[in-house]
Z-matrix of the N, CA and C atoms (Angstrom, degrees):
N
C 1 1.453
C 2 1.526 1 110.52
N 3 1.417 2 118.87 1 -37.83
C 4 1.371 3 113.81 2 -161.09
C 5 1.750 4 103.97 3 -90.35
N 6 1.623 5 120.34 4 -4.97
C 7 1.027 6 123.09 5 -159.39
C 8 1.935 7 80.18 6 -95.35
N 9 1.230 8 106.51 7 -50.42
C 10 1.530 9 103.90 8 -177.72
C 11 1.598 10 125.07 9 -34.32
N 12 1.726 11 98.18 10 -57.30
C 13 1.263 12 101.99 11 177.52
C 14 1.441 13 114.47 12 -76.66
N 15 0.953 14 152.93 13 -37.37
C 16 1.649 15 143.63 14 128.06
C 17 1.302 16 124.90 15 8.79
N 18 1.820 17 107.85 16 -54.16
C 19 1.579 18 105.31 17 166.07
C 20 1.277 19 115.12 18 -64.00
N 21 1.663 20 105.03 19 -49.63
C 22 1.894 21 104.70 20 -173.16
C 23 1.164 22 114.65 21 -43.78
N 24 1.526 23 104.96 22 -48.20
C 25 1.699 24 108.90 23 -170.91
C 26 1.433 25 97.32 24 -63.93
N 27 1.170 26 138.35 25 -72.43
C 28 1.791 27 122.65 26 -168.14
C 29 1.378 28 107.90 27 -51.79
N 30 1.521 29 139.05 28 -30.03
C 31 0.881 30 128.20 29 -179.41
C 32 1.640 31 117.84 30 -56.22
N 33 1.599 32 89.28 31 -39.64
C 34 1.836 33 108.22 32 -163.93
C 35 1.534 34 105.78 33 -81.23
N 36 1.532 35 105.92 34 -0.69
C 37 1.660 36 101.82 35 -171.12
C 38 1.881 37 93.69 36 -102.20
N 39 1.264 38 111.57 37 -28.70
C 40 1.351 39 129.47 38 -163.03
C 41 1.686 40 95.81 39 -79.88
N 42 1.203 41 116.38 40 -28.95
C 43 1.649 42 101.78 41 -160.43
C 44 2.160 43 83.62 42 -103.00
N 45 1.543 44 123.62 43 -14.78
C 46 1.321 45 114.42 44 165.11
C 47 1.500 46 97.97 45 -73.34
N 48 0.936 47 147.18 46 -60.63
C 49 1.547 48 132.95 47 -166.02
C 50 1.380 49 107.71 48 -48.75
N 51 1.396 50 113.82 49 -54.22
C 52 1.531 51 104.63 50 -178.09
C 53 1.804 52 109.42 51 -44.19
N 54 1.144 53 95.46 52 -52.11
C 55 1.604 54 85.39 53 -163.91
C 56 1.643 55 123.51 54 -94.67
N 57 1.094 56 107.10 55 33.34
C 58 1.537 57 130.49 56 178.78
C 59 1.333 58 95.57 57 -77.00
N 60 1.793 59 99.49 58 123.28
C 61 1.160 60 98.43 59 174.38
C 62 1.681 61 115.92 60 101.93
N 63 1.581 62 104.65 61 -10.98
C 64 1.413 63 123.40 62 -165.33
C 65 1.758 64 107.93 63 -109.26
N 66 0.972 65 127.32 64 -151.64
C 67 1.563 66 109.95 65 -169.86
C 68 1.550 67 87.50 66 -133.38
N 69 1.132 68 121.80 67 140.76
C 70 1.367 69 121.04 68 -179.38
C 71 1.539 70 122.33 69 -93.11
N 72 1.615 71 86.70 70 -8.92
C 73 2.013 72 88.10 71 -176.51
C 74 1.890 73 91.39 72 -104.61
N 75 1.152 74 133.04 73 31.93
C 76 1.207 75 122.68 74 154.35
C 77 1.690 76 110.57 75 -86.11
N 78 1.739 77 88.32 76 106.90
C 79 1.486 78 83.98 77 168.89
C 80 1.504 79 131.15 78 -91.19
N 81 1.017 80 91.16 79 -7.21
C 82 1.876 81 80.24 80 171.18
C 83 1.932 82 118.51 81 -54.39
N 84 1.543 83 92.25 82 -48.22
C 85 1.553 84 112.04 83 167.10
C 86 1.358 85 120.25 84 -42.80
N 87 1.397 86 113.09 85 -61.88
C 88 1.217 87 121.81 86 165.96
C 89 1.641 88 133.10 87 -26.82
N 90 1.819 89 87.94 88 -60.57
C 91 1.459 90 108.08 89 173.45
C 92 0.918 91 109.44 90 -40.19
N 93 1.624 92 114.84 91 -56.02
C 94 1.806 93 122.08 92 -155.67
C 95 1.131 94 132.83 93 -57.92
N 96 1.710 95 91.28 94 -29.65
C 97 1.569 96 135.53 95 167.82
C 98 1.481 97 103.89 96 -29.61
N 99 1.463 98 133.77 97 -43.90
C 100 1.807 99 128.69 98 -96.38
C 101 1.402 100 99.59 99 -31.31
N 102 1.620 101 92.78 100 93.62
C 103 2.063 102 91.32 101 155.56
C 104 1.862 103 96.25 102 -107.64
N 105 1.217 104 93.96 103 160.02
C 106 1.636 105 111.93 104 166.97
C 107 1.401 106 112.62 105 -83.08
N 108 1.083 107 122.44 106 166.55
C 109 1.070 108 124.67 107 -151.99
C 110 1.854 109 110.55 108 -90.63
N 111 1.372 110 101.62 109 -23.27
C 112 1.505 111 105.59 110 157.22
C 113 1.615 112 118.62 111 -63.55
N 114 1.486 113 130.75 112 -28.81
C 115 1.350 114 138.99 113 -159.59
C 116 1.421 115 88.23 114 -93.63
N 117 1.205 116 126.24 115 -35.98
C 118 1.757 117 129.60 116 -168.11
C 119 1.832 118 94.38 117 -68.30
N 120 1.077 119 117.59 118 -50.74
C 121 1.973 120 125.54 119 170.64
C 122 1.199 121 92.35 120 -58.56
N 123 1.197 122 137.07 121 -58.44
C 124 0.881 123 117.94 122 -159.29
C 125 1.855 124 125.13 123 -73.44
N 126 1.425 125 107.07 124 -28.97
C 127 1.066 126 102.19 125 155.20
C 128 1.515 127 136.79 126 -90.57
N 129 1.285 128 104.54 127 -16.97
C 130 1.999 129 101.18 128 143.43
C 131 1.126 130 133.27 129 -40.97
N 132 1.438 131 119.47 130 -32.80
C 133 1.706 132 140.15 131 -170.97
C 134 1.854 133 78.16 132 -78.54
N 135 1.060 134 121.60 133 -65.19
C 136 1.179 135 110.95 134 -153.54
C 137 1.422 136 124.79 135 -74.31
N 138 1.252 137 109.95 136 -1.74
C 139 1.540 138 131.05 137 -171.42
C 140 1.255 139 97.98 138 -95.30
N 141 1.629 140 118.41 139 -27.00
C 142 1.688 141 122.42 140 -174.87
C 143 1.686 142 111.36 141 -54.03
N 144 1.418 143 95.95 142 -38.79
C 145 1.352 144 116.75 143 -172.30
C 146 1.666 145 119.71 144 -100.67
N 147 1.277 146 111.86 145 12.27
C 148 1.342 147 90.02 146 174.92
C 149 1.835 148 116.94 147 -143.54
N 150 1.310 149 88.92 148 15.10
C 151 1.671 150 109.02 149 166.41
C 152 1.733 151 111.12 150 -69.36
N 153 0.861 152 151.40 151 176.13
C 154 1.470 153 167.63 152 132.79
C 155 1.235 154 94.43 153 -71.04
N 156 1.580 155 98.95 154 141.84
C 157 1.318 156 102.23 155 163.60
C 158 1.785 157 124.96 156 -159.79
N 159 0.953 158 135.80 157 -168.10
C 160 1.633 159 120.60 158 -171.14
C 161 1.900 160 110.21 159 -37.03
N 162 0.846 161 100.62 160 -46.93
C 163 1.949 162 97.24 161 167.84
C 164 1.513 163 101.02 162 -36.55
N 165 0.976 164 102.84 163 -81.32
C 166 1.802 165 106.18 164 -161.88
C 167 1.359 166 109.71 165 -63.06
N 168 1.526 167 131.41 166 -15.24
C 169 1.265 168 133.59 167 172.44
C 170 1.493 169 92.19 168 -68.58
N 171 1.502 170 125.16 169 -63.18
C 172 1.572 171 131.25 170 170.35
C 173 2.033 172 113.85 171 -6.84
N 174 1.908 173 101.76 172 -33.96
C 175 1.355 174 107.49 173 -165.92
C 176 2.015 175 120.98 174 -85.92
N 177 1.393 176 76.04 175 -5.87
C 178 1.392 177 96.27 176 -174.24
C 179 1.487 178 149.48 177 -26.11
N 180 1.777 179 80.29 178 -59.53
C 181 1.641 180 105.16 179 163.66
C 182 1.862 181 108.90 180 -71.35
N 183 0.792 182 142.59 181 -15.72
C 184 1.043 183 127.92 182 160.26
C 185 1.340 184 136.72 183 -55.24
N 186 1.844 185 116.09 184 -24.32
C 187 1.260 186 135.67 185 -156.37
C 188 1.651 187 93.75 186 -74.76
N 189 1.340 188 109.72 187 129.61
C 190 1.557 189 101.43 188 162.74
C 191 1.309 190 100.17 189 155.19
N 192 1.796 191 117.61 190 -159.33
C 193 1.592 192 119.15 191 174.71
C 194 1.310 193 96.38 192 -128.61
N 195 1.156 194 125.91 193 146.45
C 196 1.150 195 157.30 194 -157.09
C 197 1.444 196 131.53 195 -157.06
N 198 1.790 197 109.72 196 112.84
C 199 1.310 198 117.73 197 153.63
C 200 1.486 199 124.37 198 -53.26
N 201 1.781 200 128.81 199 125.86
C 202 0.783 201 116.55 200 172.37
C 203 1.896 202 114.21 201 -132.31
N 204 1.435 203 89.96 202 147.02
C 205 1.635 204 99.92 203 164.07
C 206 1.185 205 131.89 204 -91.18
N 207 1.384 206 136.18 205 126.83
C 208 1.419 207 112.92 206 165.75
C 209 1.302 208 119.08 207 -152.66
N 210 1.350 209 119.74 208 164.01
C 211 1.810 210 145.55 209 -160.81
C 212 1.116 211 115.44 210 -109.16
N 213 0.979 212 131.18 211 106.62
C 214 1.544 213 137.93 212 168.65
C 215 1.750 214 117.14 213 -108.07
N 216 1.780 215 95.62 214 124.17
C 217 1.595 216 88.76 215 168.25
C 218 1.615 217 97.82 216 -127.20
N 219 1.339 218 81.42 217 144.63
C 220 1.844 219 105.42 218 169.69
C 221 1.545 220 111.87 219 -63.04
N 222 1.423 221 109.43 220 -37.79
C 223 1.155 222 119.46 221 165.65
C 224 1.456 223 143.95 222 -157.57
N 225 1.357 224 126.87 223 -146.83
C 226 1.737 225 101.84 224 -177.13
C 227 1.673 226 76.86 225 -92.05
N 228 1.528 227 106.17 226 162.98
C 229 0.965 228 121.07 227 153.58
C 230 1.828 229 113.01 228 81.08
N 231 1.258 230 107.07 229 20.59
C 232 1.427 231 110.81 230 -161.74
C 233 1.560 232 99.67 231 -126.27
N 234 1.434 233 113.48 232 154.11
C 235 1.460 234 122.56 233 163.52
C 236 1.726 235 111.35 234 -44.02
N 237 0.968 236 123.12 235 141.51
C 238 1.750 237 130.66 236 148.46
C 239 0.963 238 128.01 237 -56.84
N 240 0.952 239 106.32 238 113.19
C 241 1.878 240 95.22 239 168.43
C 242 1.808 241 109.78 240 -74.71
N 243 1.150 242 145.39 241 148.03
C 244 1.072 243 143.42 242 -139.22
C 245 1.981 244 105.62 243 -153.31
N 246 1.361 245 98.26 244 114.34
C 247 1.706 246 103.01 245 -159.70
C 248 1.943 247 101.51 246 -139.42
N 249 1.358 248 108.48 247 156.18
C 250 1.586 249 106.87 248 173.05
C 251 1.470 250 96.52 249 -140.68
N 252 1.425 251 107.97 250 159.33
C 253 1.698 252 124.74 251 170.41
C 254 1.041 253 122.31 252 -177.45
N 255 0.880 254 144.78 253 -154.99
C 256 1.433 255 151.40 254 -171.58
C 257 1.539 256 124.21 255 -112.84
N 258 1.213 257 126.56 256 169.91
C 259 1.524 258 139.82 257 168.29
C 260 1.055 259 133.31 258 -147.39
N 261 1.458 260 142.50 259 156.56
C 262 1.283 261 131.10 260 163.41
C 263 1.492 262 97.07 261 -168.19
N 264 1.582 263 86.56 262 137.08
C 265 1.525 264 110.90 263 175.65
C 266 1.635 265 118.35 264 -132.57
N 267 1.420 266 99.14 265 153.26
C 268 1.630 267 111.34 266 -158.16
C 269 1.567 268 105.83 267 -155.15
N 270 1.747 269 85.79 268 138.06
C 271 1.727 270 91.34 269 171.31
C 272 1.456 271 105.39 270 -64.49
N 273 1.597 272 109.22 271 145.92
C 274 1.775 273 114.87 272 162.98
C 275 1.593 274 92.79 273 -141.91
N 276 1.759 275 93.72 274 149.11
C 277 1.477 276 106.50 275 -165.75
C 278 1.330 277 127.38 276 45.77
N 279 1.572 278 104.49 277 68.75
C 280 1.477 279 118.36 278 -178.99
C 281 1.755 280 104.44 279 14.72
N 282 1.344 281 92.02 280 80.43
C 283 1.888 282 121.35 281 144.58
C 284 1.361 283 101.79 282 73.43
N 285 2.012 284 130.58 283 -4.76
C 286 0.750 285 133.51 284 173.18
C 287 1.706 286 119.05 285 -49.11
N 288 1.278 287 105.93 286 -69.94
C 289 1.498 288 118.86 287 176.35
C 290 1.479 289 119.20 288 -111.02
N 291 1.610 290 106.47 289 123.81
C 292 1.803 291 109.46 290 172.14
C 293 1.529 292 116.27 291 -80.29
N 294 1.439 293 121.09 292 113.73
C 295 1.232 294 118.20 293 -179.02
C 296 1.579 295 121.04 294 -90.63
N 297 1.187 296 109.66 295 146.53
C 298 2.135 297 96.56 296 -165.98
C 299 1.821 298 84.43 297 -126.34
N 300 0.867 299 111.34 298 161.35
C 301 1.577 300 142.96 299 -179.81
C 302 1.628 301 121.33 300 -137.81
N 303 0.893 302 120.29 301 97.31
C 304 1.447 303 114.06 302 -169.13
C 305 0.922 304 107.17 303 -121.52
N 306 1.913 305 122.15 304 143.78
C 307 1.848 306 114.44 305 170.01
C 308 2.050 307 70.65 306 -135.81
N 309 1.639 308 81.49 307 160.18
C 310 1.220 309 116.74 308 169.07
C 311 1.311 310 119.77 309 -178.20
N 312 0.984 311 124.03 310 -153.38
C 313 2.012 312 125.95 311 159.68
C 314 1.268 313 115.28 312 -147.60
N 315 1.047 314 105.87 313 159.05
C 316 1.770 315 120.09 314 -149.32
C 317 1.813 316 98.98 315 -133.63
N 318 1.372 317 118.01 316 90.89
C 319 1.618 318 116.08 317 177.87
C 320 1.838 319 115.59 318 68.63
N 321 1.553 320 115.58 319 34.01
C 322 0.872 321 137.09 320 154.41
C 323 1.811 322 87.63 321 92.27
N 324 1.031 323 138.66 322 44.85
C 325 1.619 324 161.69 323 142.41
C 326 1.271 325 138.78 324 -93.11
N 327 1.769 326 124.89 325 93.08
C 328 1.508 327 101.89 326 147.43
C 329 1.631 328 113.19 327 19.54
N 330 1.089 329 112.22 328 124.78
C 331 1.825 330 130.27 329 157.21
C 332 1.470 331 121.54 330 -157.22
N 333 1.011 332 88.49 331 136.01
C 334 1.883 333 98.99 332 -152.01
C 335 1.751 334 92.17 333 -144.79
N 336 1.353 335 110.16 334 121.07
C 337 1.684 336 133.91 335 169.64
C 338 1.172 337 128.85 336 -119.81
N 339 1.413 338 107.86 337 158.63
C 340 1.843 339 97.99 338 179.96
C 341 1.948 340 96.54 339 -160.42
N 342 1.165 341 96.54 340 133.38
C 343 1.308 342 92.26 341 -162.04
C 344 1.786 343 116.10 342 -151.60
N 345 1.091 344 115.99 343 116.04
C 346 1.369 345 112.05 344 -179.64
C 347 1.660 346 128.26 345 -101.65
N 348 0.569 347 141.17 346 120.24
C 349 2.160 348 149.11 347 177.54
C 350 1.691 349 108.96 348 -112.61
N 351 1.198 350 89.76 349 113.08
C 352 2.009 351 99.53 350 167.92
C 353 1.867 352 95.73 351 -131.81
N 354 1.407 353 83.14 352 178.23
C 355 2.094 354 85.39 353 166.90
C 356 1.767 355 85.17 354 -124.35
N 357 1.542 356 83.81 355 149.51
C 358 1.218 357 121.47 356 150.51
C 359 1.491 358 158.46 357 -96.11
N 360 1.784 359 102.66 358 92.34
C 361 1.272 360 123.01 359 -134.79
C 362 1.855 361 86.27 360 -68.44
N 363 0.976 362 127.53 361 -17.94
C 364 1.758 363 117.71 362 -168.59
C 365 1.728 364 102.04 363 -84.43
N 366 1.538 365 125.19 364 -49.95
C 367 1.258 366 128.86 365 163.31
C 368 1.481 367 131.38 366 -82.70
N 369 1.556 368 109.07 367 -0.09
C 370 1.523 369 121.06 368 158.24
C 371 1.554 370 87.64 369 59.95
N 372 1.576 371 123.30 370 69.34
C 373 1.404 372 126.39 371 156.79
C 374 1.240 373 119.48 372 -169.47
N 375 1.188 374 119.26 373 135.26
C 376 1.593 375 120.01 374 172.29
C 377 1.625 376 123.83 375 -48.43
N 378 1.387 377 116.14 376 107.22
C 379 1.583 378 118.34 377 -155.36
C 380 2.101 379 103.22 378 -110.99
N 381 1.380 380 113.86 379 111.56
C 382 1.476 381 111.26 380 179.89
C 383 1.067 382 112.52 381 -105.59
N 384 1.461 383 135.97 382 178.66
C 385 1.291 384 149.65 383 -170.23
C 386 1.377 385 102.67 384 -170.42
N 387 1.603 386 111.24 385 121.98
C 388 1.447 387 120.65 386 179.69
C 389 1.488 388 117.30 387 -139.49
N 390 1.163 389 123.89 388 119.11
C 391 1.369 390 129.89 389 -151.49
C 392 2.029 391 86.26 390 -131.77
N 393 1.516 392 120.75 391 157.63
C 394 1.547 393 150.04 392 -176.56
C 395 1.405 394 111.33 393 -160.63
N 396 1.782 395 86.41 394 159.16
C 397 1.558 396 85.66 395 149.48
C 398 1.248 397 142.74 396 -105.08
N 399 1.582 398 105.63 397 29.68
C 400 1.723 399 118.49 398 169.01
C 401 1.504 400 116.88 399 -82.15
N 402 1.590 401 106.98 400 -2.24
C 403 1.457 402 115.25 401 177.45
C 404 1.513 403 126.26 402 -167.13
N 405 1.295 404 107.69 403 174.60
C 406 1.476 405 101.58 404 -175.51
C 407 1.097 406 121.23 405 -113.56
N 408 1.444 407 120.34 406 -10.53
C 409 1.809 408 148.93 407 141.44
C 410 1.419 409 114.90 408 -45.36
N 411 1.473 410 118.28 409 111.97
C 412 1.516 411 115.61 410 171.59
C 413 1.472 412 127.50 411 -91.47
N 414 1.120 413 161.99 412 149.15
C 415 1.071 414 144.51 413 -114.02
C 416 1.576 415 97.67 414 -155.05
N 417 1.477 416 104.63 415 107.34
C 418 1.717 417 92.08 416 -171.27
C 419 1.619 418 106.15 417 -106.67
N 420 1.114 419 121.24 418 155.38
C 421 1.571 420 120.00 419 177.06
C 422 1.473 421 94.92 420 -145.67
N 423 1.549 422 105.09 421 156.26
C 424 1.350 423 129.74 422 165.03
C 425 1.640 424 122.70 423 -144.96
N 426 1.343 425 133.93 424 150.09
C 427 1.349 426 136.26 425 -169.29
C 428 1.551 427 120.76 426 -172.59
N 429 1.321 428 112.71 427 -111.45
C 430 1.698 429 103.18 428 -163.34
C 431 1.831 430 85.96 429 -168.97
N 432 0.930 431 102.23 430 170.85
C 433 1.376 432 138.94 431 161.80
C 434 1.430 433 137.50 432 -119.71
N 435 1.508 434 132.11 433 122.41
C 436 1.434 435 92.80 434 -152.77
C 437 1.768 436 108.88 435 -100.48
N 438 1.554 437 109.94 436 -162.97
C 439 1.180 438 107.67 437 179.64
C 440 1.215 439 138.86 438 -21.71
N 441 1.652 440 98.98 439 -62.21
C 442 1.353 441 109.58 440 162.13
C 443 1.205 442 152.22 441 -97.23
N 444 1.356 443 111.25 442 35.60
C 445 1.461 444 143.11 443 174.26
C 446 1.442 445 116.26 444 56.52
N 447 1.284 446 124.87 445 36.70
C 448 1.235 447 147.19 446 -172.04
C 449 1.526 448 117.67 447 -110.39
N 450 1.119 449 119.51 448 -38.54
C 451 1.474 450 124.82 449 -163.50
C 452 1.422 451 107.96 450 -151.22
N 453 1.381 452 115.77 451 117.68
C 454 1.819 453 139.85 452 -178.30
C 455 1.465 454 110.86 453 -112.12
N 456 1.381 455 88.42 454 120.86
C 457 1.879 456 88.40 455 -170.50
C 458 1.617 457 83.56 456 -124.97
N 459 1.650 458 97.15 457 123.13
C 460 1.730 459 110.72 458 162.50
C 461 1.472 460 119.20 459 -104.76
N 462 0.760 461 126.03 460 176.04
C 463 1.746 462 134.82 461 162.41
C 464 1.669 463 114.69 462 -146.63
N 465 1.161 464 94.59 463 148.60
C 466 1.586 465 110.10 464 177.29
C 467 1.800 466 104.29 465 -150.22
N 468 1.487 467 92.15 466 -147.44
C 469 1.417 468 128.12 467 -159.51
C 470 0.948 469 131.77 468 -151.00
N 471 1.621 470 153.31 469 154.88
C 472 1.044 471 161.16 470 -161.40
C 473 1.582 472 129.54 471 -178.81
N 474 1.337 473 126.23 472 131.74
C 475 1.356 474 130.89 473 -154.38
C 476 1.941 475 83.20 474 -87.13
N 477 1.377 476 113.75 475 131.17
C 478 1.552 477 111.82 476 -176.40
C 479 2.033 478 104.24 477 -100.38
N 480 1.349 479 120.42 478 92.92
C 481 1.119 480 110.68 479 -143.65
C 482 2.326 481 88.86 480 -74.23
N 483 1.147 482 100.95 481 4.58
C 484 1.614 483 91.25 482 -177.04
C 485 1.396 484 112.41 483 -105.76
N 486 1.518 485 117.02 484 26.48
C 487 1.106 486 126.24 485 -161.18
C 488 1.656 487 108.74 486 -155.69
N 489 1.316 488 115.25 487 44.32
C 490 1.607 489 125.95 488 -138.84
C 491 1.637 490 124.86 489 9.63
N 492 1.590 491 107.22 490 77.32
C 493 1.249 492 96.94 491 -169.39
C 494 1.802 493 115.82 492 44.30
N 495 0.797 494 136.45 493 39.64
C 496 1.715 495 127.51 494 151.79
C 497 1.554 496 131.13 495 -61.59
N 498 1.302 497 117.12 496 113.87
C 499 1.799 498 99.68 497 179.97
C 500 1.414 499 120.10 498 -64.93
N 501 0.906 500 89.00 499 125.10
C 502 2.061 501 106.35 500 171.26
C 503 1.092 502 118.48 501 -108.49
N 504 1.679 503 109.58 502 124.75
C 505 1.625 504 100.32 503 -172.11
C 506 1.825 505 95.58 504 -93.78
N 507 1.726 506 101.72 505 168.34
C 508 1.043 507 122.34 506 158.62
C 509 1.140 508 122.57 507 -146.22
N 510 1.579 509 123.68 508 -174.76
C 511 1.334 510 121.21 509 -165.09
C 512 1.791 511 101.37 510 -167.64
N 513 1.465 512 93.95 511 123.14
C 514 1.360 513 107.30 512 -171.41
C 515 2.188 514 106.92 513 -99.99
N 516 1.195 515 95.35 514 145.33
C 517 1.395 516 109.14 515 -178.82
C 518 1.556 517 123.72 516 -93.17
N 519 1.529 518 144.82 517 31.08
C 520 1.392 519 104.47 518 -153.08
C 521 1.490 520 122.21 519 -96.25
N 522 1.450 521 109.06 520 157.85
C 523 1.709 522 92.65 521 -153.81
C 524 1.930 523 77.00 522 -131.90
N 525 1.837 524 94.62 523 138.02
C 526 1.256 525 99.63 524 174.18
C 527 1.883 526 108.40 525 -91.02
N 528 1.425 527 99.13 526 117.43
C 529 1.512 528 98.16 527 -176.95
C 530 1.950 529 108.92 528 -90.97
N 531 1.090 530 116.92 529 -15.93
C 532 1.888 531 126.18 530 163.30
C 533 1.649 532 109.61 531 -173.51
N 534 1.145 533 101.62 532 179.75
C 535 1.322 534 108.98 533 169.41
C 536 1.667 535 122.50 534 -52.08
N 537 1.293 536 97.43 535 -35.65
C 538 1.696 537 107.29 536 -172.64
C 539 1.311 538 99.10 537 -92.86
N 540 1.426 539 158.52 538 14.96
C 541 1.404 540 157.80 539 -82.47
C 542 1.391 541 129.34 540 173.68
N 543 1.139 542 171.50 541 -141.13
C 544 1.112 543 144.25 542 -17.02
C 545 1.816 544 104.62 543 -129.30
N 546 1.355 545 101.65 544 171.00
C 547 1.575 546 135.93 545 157.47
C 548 1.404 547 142.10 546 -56.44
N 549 1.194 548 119.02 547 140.19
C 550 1.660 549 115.55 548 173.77
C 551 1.485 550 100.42 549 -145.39
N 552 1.315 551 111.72 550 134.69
C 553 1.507 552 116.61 551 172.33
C 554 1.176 553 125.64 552 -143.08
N 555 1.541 554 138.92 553 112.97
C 556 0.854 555 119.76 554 -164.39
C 557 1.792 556 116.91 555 -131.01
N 558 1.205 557 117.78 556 144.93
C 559 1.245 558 118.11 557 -159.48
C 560 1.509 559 122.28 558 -132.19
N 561 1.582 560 100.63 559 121.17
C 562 1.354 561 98.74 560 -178.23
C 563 1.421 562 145.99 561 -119.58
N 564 1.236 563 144.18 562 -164.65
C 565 1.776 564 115.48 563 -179.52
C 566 1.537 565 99.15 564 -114.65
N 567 1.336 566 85.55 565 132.45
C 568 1.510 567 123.89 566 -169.32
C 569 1.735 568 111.18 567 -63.57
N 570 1.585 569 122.06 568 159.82
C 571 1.648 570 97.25 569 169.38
C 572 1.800 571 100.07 570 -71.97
N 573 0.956 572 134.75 571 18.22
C 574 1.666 573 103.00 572 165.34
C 575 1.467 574 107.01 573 -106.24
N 576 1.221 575 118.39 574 -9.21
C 577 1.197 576 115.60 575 148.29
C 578 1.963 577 89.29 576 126.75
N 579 0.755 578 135.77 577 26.25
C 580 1.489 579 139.17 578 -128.26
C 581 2.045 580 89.44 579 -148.83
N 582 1.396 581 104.84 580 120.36
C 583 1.521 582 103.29 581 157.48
C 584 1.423 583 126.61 582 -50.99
N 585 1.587 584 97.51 583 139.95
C 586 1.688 585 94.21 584 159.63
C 587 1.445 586 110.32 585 -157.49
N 588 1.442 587 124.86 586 -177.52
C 589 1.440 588 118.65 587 -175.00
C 590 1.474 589 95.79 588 -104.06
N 591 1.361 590 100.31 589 118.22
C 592 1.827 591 121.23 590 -175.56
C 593 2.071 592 104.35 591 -91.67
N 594 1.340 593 109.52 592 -26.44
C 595 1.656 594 117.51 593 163.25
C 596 1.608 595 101.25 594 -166.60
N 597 1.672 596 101.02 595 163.74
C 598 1.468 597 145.48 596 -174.23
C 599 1.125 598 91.24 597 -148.02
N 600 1.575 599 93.46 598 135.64
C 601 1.555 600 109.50 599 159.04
C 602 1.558 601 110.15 600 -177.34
N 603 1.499 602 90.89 601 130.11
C 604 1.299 603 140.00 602 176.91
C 605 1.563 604 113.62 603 -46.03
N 606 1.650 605 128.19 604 109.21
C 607 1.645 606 119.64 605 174.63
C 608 1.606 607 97.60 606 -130.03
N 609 1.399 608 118.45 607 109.35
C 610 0.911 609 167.95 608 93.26
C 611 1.253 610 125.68 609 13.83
N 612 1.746 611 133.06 610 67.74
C 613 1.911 612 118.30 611 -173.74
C 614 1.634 613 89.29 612 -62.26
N 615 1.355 614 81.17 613 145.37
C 616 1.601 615 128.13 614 156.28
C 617 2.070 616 107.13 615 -70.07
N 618 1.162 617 106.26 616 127.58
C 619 1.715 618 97.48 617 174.64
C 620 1.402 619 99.31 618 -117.75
């Protein structure tokens, strides 16, 4: 029995992918389908969740190439280290996920990023993924956006390998300042145990 419903379900997830993106009140389609009329709910339920929708439109202004600046402190209270490079971001999987690409250098280093942000219509939160080559640990965060669709504050975690592997949370800021525009800030806990802004950085359209 349990192997049965196992097939239905991949079947029923396999025949929603196909038609993602497709109109659900075409019945001829439907027909062709032969789903029952429980499998037809059932793939409505699943269509609820896998459209894009005003959230990810929310991601918009970000899309583009971009000059960037940025500040790094080792700690509170310390000089910046002070770096520029580039960006570019792009819809992947029709508007689902924004993908970013970043080179720059990091303390007179090669720095190279790759990083994805969608929301997540099932946990109702903005969900990221940020991967480099300063490590082999990817760095996931999730959060909100606020009222006025301007400013997304995530939080995560990180294994601190100078601190025997310990997780350290953080929490990133980015605030859209215009279309041609925005911010990244990110902030972390200090050894006194106390927040601070560990980088800023500046994105800049390209014309």
């Amino acid at each position: 029995m349990k192997s049965r419903m196992l097939v239905a379900l991949v079947a029923l997830i396999a025949v929603g992918a196909f038609f993602v993106g497709r109109s659900f009140s075409d019945d001829k389609k439907m027909e062709g389908m032969q789903m029952t009329e429980e499998q037809k709910a059932q793939y409505a339920e699943i269509m609820k969740y896998a459209m894009p929708d005003d959230h990810h439109k929310a991601l918009e202004p970000f899309v583009g190439n971009w000059e960037v600046t940025a500040k790094n402190w080792m700690e509170s209270g310390a000089a910046p280290n002070e770096s520029k490079g580039t960006s570019e971001s792009k819809w992947l999987l029709d508007g689902r996920y924004l993908q970013e690409v970043f080179a720059s250098d990091m303390m007179g280093m090669p720095y190279n990023g790759f990083g994805l942000t969608g929301y997540d219509l099932i946990k109702k939160e903005y969900v990221s993924i940020w991967m480099d080559d300063m490590s082999t640990a990817p760095m996931f965060m999730h959060g909100q956006m606020d009222v006025g669709g301007k400013v997304m504050t995530t939080e995560g975690s990180y294994p601190d390998v100078t601190k025997n592997m310990k997780e350290c949370s953080l929490r990133v800021v980015s605030k859209i300042v215009s279309n041609d525009q925005h911010t990244m800030e990110m902030f972390m806990i200090g050894d006194d145990g106390k927040e601070f802004k560990n980088m800023e950085i500046t994105y800049t359209r390209t014309k």
